[in-house]
N, C-alpha and C positions, 0 to 999 in steps of 0.2 A: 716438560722438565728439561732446564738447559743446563744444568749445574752434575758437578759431578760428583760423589761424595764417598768414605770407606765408615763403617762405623764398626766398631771392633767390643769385644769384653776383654776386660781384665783379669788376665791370670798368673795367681801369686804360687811363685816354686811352693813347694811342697817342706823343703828345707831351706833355713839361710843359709847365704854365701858365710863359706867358713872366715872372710878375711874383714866381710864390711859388719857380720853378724844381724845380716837386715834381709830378709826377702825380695828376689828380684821378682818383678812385673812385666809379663810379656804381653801383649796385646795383638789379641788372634782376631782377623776380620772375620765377620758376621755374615757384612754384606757389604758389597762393592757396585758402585752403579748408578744410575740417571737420579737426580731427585731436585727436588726446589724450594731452597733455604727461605721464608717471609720472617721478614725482621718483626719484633713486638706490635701490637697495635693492631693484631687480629683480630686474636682472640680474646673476645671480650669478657670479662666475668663480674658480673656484681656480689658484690660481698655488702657484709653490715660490719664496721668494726666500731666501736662505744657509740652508738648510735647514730653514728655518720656514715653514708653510703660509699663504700668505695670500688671503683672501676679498678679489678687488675685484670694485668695485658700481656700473651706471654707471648716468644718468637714458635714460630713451627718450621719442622722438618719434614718435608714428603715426600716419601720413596712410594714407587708402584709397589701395589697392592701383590703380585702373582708375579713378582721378583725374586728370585733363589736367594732364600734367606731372608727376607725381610721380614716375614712372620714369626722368624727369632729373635727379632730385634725390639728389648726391653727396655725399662726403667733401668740406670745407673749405666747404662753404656755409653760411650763416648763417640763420636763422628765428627769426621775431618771434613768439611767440602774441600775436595783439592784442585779444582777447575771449575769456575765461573763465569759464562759465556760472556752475559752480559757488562759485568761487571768487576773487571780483573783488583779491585779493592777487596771484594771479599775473600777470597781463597788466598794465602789457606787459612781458615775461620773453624773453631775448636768449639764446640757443645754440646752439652751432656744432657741425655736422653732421660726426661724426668717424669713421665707415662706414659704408657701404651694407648694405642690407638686401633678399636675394634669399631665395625659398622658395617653392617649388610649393604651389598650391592655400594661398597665404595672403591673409586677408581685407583684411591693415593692413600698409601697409612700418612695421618695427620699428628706424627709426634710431636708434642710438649719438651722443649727442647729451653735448655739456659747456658747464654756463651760463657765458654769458659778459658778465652785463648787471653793467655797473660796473667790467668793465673800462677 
């Protein structure tokens, strides 16, 4: 894993700011550390939709598996790659964590991951 990446959860005050009357969002990291961003077109999935077979394709995120923190890291969280060895186009590159990734004797959690940088 050459890429270096933070992914964080979303946390909303408790009250809103008295002046904008909206809840501010802090975003506390999870996990910080090695991992290796694959664009779509891995992972394969056949579906059926109106009788027609369709291939969908999602991007993945892999952080080590026996990483401080990474075991916390769910569904709706966000992660930044901020360092990209190979490849200085992708960082920093914004996508949100959209399933968990559980497997016996796996090296790398295999998140299910959809960019979301420019939204």
């Amino acid at each position: 894993m050459v890429d270096t990446c933070v992914i964080s959860r979303e946390v909303r005050s408790a009250r809103p700011d008295p002046q904008t009357a909206k809840h501010t969002i802090e975003h506390v990291p999870i996990y910080w550390g090695k991992c290796e961003y694959v664009a779509a077109n891995t992972a394969v999935r056949e579906t059926e939709s109106q009788g027609r077979q369709v291939v969908e394709q999602s991007a993945q995120l892999r952080i080590p598996v026996d990483a401080p923190g990474s075991a916390e890291c769910a569904e709706g969280m966000n992660a930044t790659v901020v360092l990209s060895t190979h490849d200085s186009a992708t960082a920093p590159l914004e996508v949100r964590v959209t399933a968990g990734h559980h497997q016996s004797f796996a090296a790398s959690r295999r998140l299910p991951v959809k960019e979301i940088s420019g939204d």
